[in-house]
N, C-alpha and C positions, 0 to 999 in steps of 0.2 A: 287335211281340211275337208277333200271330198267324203271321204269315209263316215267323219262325224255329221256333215251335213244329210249323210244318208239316214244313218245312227239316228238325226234327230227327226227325220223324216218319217221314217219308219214308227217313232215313238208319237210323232204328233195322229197320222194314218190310225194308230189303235187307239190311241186317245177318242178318235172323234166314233169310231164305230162302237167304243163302250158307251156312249152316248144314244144309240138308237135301239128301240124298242126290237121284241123278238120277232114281230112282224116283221121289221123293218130291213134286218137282219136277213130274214130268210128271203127277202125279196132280191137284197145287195148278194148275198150268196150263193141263188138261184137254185135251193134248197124247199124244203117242206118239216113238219113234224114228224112224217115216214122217215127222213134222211133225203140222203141222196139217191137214184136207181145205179143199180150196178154199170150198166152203162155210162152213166154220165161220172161214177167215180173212174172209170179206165180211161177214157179219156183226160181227166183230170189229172190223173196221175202222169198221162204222158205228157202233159201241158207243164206239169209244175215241177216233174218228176218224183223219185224217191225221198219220201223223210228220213233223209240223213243230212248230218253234220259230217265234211268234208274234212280230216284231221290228218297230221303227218304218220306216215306209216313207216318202219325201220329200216337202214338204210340195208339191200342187197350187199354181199360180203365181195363183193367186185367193184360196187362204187366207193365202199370205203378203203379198200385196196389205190383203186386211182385217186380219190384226195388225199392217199398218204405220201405220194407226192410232190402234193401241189404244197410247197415252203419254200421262200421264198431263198433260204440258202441252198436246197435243192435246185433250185434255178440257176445260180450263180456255177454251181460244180458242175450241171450237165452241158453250161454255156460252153466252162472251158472246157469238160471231155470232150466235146462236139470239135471245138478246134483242136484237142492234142489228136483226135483219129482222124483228121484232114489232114494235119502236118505228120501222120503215122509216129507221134510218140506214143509207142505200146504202155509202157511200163507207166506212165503217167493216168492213160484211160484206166489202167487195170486198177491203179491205186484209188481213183476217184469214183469207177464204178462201184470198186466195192466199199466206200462213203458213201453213197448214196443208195445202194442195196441194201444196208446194214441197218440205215435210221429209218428207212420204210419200211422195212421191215418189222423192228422193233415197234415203230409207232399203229403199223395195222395191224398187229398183233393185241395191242393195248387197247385200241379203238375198238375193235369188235369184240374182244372180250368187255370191253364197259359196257358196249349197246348188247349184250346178251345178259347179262347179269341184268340190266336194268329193268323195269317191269314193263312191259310194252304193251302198248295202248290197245285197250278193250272199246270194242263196240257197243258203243251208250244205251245205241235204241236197238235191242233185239228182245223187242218184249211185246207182248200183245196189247190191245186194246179193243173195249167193248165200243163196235161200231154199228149206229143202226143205217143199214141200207136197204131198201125195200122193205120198210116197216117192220124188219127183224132187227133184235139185237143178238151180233154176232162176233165171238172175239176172232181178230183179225192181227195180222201184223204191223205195228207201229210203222214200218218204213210205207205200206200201202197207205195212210191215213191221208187225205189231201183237204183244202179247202172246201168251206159247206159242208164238211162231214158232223155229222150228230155224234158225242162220244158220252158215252157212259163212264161215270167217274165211280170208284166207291174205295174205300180206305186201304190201303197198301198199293195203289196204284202209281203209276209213273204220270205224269202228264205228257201224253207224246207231243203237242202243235203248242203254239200259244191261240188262243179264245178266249169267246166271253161264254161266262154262264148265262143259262136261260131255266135253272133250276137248281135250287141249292135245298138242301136238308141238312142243318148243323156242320156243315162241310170248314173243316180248318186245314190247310196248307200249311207245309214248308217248304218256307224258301229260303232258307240258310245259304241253297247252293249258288244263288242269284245276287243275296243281296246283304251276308255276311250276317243278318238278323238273325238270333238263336230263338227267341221266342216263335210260335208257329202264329197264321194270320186267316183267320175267321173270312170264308168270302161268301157271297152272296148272290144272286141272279139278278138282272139288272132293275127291273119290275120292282124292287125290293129295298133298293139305296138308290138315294142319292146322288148321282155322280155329280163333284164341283168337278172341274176340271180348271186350270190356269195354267200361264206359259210354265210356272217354274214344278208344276205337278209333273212326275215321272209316269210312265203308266203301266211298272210294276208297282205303284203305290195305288193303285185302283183296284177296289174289294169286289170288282166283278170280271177281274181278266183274271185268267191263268197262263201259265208260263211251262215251254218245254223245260226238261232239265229240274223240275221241282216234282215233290211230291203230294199225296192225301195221306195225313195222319189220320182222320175221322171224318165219319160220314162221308156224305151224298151227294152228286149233280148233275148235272148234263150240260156239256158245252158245245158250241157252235164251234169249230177249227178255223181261224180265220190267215195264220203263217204256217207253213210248214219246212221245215229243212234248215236251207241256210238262208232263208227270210226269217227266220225266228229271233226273237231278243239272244238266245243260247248261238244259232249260228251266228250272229257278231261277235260273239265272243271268240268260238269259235274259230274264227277267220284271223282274230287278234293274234289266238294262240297258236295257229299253224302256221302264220308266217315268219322266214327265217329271221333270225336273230339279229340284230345291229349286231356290227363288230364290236367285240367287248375290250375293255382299257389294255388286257392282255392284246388282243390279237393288233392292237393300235400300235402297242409297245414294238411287236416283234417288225412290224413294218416298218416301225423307223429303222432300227438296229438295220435292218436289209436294206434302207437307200443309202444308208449314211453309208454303210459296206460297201453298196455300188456305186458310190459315188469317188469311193479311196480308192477303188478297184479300178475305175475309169483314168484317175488321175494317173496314181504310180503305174501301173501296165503300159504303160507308152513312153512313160519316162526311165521306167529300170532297161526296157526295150533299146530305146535310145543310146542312152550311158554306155551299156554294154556292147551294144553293136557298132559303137563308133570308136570306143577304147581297144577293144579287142578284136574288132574285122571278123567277127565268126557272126552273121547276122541269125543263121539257122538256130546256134548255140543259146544267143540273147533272145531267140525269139522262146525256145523251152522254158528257159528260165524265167522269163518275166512272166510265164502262164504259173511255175511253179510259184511265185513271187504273189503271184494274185490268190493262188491257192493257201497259200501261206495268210495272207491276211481276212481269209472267208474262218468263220469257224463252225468249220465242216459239220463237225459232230454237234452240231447246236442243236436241229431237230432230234438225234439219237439221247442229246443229253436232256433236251427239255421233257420227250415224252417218259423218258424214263424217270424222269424226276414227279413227272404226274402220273405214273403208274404205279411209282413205292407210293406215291401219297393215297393213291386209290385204293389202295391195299390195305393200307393202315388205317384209312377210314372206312373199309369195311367190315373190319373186326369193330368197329366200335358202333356198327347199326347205322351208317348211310354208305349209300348206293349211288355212285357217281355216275350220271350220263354222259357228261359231256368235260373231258381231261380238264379243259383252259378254264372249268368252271374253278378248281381246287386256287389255282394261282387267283383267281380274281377274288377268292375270299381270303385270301393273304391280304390281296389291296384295296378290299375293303372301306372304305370311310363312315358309311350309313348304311346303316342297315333299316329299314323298315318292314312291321311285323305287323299282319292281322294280329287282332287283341284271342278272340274264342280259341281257347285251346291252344292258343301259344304262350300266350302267358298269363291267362286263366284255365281252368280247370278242365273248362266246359262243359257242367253240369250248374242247376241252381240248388243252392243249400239256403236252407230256413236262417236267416240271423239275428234280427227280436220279434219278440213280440211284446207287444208294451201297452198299457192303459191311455184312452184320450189327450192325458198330461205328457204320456212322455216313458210311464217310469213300466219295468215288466213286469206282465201278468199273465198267470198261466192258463186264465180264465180263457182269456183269449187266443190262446191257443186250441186249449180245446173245443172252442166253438168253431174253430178254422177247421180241425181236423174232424169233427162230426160231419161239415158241409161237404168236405172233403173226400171224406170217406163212404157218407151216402150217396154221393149221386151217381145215376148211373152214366152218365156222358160222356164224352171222351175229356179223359184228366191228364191237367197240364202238367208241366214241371213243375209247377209252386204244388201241386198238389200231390204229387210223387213225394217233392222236398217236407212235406209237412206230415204224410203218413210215415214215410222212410224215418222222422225224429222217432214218431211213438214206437217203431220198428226195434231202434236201437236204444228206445229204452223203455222196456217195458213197465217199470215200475211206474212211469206217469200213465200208463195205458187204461181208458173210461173201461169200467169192468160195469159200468151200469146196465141193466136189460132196456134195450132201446128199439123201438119198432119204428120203420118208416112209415109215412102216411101218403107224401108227395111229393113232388119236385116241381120246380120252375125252373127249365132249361137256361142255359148262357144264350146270349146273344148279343149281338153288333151293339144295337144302338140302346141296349139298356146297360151291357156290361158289366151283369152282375150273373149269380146263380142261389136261387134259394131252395132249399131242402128244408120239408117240415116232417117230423119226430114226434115219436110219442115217448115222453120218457117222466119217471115218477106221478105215472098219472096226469101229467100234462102235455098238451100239444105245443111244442118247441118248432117256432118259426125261426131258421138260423141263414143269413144272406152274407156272401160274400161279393166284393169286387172294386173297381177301379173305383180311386177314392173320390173325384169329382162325382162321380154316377151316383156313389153313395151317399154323399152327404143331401144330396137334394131329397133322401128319400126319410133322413133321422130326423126327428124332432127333440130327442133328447140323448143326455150320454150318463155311462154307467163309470161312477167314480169310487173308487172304495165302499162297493158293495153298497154304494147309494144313487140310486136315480134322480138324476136333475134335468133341468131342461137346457137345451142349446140355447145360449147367450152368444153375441158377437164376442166378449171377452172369451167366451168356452172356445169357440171357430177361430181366431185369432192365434190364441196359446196351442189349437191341433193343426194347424197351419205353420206351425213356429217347429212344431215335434215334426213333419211329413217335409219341410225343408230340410232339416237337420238329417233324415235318411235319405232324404234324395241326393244330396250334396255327399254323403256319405256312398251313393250308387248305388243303395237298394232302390229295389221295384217293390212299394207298397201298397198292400190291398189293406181295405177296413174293411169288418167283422162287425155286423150287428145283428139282435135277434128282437123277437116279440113273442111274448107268450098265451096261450090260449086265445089265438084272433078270433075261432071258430070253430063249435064241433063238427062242420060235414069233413071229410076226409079230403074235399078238391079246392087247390088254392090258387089263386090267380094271379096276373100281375100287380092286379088292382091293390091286392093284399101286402104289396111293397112299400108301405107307408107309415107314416110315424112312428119311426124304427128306431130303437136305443140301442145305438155305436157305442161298442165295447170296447175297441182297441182298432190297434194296425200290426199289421206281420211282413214284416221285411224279410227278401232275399237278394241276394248278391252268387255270383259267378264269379269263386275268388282265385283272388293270383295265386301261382302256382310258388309256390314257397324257392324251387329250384329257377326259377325267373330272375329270381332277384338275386341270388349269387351270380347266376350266369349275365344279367346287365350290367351287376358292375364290376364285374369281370371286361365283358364288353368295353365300358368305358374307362377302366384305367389300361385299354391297350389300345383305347382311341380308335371306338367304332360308336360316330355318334349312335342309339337306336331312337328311332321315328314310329309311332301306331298308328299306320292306315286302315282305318275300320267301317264297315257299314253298321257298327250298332249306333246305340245311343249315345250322346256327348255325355252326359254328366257320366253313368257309366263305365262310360272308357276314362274321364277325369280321372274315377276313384280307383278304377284297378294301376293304372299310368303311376298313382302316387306308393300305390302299395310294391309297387316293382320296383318302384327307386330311378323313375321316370319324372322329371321337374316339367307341368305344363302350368307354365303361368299363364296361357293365351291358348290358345285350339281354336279352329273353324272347322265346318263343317259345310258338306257338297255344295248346298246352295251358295254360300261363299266365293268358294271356288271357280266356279262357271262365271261369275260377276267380275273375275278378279284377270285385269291381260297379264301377259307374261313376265313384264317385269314386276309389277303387283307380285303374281304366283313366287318369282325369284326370292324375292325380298318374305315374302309368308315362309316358303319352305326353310329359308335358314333361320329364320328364326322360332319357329313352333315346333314341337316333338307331338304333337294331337292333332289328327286330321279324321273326322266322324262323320258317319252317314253318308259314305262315299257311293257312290256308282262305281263300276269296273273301268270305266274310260276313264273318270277323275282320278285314281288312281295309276293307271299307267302315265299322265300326265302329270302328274306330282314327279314320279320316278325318271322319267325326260328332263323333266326342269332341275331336278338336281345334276343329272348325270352333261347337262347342257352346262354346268359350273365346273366341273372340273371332277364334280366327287367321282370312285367307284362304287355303286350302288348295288348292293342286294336284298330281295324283298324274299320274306316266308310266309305265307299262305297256302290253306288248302281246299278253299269252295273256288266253283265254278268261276263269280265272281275275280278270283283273282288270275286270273289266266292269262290277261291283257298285262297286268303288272309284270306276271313273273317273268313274260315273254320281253319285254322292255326292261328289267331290270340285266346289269351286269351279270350277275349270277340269282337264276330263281331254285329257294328251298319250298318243298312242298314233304309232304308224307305218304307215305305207302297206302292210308287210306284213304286218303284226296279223290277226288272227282278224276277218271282216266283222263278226260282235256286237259285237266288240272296237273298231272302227272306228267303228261309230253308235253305242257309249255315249262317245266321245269330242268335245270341242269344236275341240281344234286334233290336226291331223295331220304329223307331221314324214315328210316323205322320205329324211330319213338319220337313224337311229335316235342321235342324237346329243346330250349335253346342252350343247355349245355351242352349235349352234343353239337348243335352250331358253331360255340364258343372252341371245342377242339378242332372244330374243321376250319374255325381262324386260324389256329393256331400251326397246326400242320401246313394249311397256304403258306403261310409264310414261313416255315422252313423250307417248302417247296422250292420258293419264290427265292429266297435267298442263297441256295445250292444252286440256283439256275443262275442267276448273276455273278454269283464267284467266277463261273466259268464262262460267262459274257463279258465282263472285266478282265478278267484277269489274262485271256486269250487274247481278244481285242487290244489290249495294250500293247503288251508281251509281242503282238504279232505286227504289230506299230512300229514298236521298237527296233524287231530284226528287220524289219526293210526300211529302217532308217539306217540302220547297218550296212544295209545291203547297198543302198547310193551310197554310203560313205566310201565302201568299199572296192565298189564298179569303177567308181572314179578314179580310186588311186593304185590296184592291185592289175598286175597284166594278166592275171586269171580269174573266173569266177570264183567265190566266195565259197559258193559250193555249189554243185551241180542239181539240177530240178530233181531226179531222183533220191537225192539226198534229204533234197528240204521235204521232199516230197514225203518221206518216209522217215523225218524227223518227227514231223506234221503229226502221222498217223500212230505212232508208238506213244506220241505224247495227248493225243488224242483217245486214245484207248485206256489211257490210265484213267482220264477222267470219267470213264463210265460209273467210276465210285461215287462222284460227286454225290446222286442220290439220296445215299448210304452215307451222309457226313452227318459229323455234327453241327448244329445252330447254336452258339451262347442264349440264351437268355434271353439277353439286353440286346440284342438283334432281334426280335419279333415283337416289343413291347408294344410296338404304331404300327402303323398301316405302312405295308411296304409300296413302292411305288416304282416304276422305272422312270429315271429323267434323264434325257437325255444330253441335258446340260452338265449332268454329273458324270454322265459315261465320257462326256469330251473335256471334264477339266481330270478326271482319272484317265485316262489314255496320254493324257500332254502332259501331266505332273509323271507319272507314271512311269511310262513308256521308253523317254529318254534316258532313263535309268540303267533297265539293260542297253542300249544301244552306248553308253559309257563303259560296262565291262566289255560288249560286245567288241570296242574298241581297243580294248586293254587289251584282250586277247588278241585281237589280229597282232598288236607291236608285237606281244610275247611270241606269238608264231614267228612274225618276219626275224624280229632284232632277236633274238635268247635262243631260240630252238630252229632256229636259221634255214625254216620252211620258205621264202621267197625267191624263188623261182621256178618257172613254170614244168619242171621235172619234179618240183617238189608242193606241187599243187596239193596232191592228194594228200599229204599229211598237214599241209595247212587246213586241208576242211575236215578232213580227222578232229584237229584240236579246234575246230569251233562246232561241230557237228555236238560233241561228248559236252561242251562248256555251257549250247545254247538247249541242249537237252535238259542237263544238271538243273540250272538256274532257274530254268521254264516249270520243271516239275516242281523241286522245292520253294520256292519263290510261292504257290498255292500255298503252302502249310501259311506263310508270313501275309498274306493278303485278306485270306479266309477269316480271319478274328481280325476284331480293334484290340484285343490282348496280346501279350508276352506269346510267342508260337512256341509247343511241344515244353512250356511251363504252367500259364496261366490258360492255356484253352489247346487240348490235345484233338489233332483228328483222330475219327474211327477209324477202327480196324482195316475194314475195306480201302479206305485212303492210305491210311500208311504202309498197305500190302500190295495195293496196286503202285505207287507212288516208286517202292523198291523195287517192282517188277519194270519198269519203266527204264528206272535207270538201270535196273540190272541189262534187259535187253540191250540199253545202249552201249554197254559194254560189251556182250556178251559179239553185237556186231565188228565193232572195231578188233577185239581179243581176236574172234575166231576168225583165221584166215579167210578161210574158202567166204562167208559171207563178205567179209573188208575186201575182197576182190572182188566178189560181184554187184559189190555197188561203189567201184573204183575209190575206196580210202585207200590214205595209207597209214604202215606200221607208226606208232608215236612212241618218241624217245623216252628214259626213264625219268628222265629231268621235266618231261612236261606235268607229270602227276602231280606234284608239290602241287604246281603254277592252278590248275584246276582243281582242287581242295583247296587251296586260297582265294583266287578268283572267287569261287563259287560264295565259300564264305563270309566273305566283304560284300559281296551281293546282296546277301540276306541281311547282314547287318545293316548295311546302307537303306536299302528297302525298309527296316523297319524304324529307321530314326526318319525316312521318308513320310509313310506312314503316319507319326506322330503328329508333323507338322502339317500334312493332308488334314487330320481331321480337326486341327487347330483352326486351320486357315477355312474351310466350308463345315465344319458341326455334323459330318456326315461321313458314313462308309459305306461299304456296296452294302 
């Protein structure tokens, strides 16, 4: 709230000083028409400091080394290494050290290979400016510029400060990078407009300020510097985009998963402690175990599996032309809900192309074209995109091309408040007076209109029916100009404005900025995998209407900024879900549209790439920008695409959620699984006069079975598992862990009778071959038991794992054989030999497991409509 009240502070501040005269001006800025004296800019400059924007710079290869282990299951393993090297169980720290050396490892490997590939933030302002100081003009460096400085403007130039003009010459602006607008904007010196001002006026919509961060397409000015740095409208922005990140639905996710862990961790550790220490009088003994016991229910390898699961995903979308900054960005466009997209160039072309041109009525005439492109093409002024769009037709087809011999005589410049341009011709012996421009401007100046090569005069019926045709394109989101001419008004060769009158309107010429054809596969693609898309834009409303429809976007309703600011937050709640069209946005209304959704529960991702949207992208769950985005624009983003494209978007959904779903396999399926065996483990504490199996054992179950899963990666996804938005709930992890869970801990039971009663391991000389046969059963189960979890299908018929799964999966269990087989290891980690008759019992065992699991299974997804 404070932020915006400065925000609006700051806008009201410039507001009032576009308001005073350039006397007035230079008296508030303590300035002159020389400028400033050298003197009093160095002082200035140490008063207000350097004109720069303050942005994040990339993180040192030591700082991202120490966040890679700051996770909160990292936490949990160093807690108990810290107690196994007090209590000196060696073999314990060793194990868990190298758990926790191995996922930080792997993950600041991944982290700083993404922040080197990524494009890393350029320095905006390293460009001069023509500054008058001591009655010279001198080009100087933009970070020197301060307050009161006098700046000379002329076309290719940057605007380094925000100011007002106090001199303008045909001067037009862009400011696309501010305010999303693609047309450029005519400004003026103040002496010269009007300024209205009112509460709900912005004061980048004042034609006499200028703005850091934008540029000169043409002509001339000189402005006063009245903000510089991060006083400027751009350093709000700015500020927006350099600050850290809200935690995204990912990093929310994995914090629960870690209390819910230390909270089973707090519970069972004192109880297996207990059980054991009071059943079997070894307190030292129960004290390892119940550390192994805890270790057993952490999954260790979380941080090793997840960052590896977002570094194949970064991989694979970078052959396909984006560039991942930030890993947890790939997972949160898996969970995705809404997506909201600037319109310019995401899912329009961003360029303007000619689309009718038509007679007074309505109907096309080529007539009128070629009087658009004679205006066109004569003047010498700076020529807009309708006027590129209208020469680039004759370009590409030359056969309509005027071959007539045509001599120029005069021009009448564009300007503000007449909003037209006329160019007068000399052609077949007659002087041709030809005006184009904004259709209001123009009709006040026609008295008649040209219909089928007959001149009639303007009736309210004629105005009515061209009223009816200029709805019809605008509804349609062209931007239309009329076309009218006059013939021999005069023979001197000098024409004036005067001469703008009683004009016979030929037509209108429509343009549109159209959707990109690949858009609209890519939305509704988008929406049958259930990613609402939202168009947050600063252009025009009807505009963004008619491109919204062309993309296969339904807007029965849109608002637009001023709406928005009028509207409190449950208002806003209630507008965002229900509109898909939000127009003429500011950059703050926008990052507040994106809070209000993401304040409902959605995951939000917003794609932009001006200035303008820096505040969005830095608030949104994951921000898409492009490679030729504005550098702010590029560090408040997470992923970067190289073709401004939302099909590529659409596979970087889609990959998330393979991500997202290989990382859950082995967050479910562990979690449970590890639920399971220390539901085992009290059953067993309780009733067996030995441990179950010794901390080294579980310890090094843990780890062999933990290592297999580094494939997870590398798996397959069905299909029908990425169709929606993936999500983690944690409602489902705790009715999967309790449906689940107790499942093994039923064979787990099966196997202890089989040890005690059939292979007549019960008693305490024959310890070690009892945890021999549950060591091999809870390895077995624990590995295959993935292939039956991983699909809602038939396992190893209807949905195979990859290669890597089924090679590491055999590697797994191979080792756990390979321990118990070969002596010298089955001694050094106290098993023992198992008889020939236990093999059947664990090839059965295991089998019924699988089975059982999967008629489990079934009824899981009966009973909730859902799988991991």
């Amino acid at each position: 709230m404070a932020k915006e009240e400065a925000v609006n502070k700051k806008n009201d501040e410039l507001k009032k000083l576009s308001n005073l005269s350039v006397r007035e001006l230079m008296m508030e800025f303590r300035t002159s028409p020389d400028g400033l004296s050298s003197e009093d800019a160095e002082k200035r400059l140490d008063e207000f400091g350097e004109n720069k924007v303050n942005v994040q710079k990339p993180k040192p290869w030591y700082r991202v080394l120490f966040e890679s282990f700051m996770d909160p299951f990292i936490y949990v393993l160093a807690a108990l290494l810290i107690v196994s090297a007090l209590t000196k169980d060696f073999e314990a720290v060793l194990v868990m050290t190298t758990m926790i050396l191995i996922s930080a490892f792997i993950r600041f490997t991944q982290d700083f290979k993404a922040q080197k590939e990524s494009l890393s933030l350029q320095n905006l302002v390293k460009h001069t400016s023509a500054v008058k100081r001591d009655g010279e003009i001198k080009e100087r460096p933009m970070e020197d510029v301060v307050p009161g400085d006098i700046v000379y403007l002329s076309a290719g130039d940057m605007i380094p400060a925000d100011g007002v003009l106090i001199w303008t010459k045909d001067l037009f602006v862009n400011q696309s990078s501010l305010t999303g607008e693609s047309m450029p904007v005519e400004k003026f010196e103040s002496d010269k407009v009007d300024v209205k001002v009112d509460e709900d006026t912005s004061a980048i919509d004042l034609n006499n300020l200028v703005f850091m961060g934008t540029d000169i397409l043409s002509g001339q000015g000189e402005v006063i510097i009245l903000r510089t740095g991060q006083d400027t409208f751009f350093g709000d922005i700015a500020k927006s985009a350099s600050t850290a990140r809200a935690l995204t639905s990912f990093d929310r996710d994995l914090n629960r998963i870690s209390k819910l862990l230390l909270k089973m961790v707090t519970v069972l550790f004192p109880v297996v402690f207990l059980i054991n220490g009071l059943s079997k009088g070894d307190w030292t003994q129960a004290f390892f175990f119940a550390i192994a016991v805890a270790v057993g229910l952490t999954p260790e390898m979380l941080p090793m599996i997840v960052t590896s699961n977002l570094a194949k995903g970064s991989q694979t979308l970078a052959k396909k032309k984006v560039i991942v900054k930030e890993l947890n960005a790939i997972q949160n466009l898996g969970s995705m809900t809404v997506l909201c997209t600037d319109k310019t160039g995401t899912i329009t072309e961003d360029r303007v192309v000619l689309v009718e041109h038509v007679s007074p009525l309505g109907d096309s005439n080529q007539k009128v074209l070629d009087m658009a492109y004679l205006n066109s093409n004569y003047q010498t002024g700076w020529k807009n995109l309708m006027d590129h769009a209208i020469i680039n037709y004759y370009e590409t087809n030359p056969d309509k091309m005027i071959t007539d011999k045509i001599e120029k005589i005069d021009e009448i410049p564009f300007d503000f408040s007449r909003r037209r341009l006329t160019v007068a011709l000399k052609r077949d012996g007659h002087q041709l007076m030809i005006t184009k421009g904004a259709v209001e401007e123009m009709a006040a100046i026609c008295s008649s209109v040209e219909i089928d090569d007959e001149i009639v005069p303007l009736t309210d019926e004629l105005i009515e029916q061209m009223s009816d045709v200029n709805r019809r394109m605008n509804e349609q989101g062209m931007r239309v100009i009329t076309v009218a001419y006059k013939r021999d008004v005069h023979n001197t060769p000098t024409y004036a404005v005067s001469d703008e009158s009683d004009m016979i309107l030929v037509g209108f010429v429509g343009f549109l900025d159209p959707a990109k054809q690949s858009a609209v596969t890519a939305i509704s693609s988008l929406h049958q995998h259930g990613v609402n898309v939202k168009v947050l834009t600063g252009d025009n409303e009807i505009v963004s209407r008619k491109v919204c429809r062309d993309v296969g976007i339904e807007v029965d309703k849109s608002y637009i900024g001023t709406d928005i600011d009028t509207m409190d937050d449950d208002e806003l709640k209630q507008a965002v879900n229900e509109v898909q069209l939000f127009a003429k946005l500011n950059p703050m209304q926008k990052a507040r549209i994106i809070n209000t959704l993401k304040d409902q529960g959605e995951t939000v991702g917003f794609m932009g790439d001006g200035i303008n949207d820096a505040p969005a992208l830095r608030a949104a769950d994951v921000g898409i920008s492009v490679d030729t985005a504005a550098d702010i624009t590029k560090e408040a983003s997470s992923i970067i695409l190289l073709e401004k494209s939302l099909v590529v978007l659409e596979d970087g959904v889609l990959e998330g959620r393979k991500v997202f779903k290989n990382m859950m396999k082995y967050i479910m399926i562990t979690i449970s699984s590890n639920f399971g065996n220390v539901f085992s483990v009290l059953v067993a504490s309780a009733f067996l006069p030995f441990l179950p199996m010794l901390s080294i054992q579980l310890l090094i179950q843990n780890l062999v079975y933990d290592i297999s899963q580094l494939a997870m990666p590398w798996d397959n996804v069905d299909e029908e598992q990425i169709m929606k938005p993936v999500r983690f709930d944690i409602k489902n992890l705790l009715h999967f862990t309790l449906f689940i869970g107790p499942i093994s801990s039923i064979f787990d039971i099966i196997t202890f009778a089989v040890m005690w009663f059939v292979i007549g391991a019960n008693t305490v000389a024959q310890q070690s071959v009892f945890q021999s046969g549950w060591f091999l059963v809870g390895l077995f189960t624990q590995t295959l038991v993935v292939h039956v979890i991983r699909t809602e299908k038939i396992p190893f018929i209807q949905s195979i794992a990859s290669p890597p799964m089924l090679i590491m999966s055999s590697l797994a269990i191979g080792s756990g054989l390979f321990i118990i087989l070969f002596e010298p290891l089955r001694q050094a980690f106290d098993f023992g030999a198992l008889p020939s008759e236990y093999w059947i019992w664990l090839i059965g065992i295991s089998f019924s497991y699988l089975v059982l699991q999967q008629l489990i299974k079934k009824i899981y997804i009966k009973k909730y409509h859902e799988w991991i």
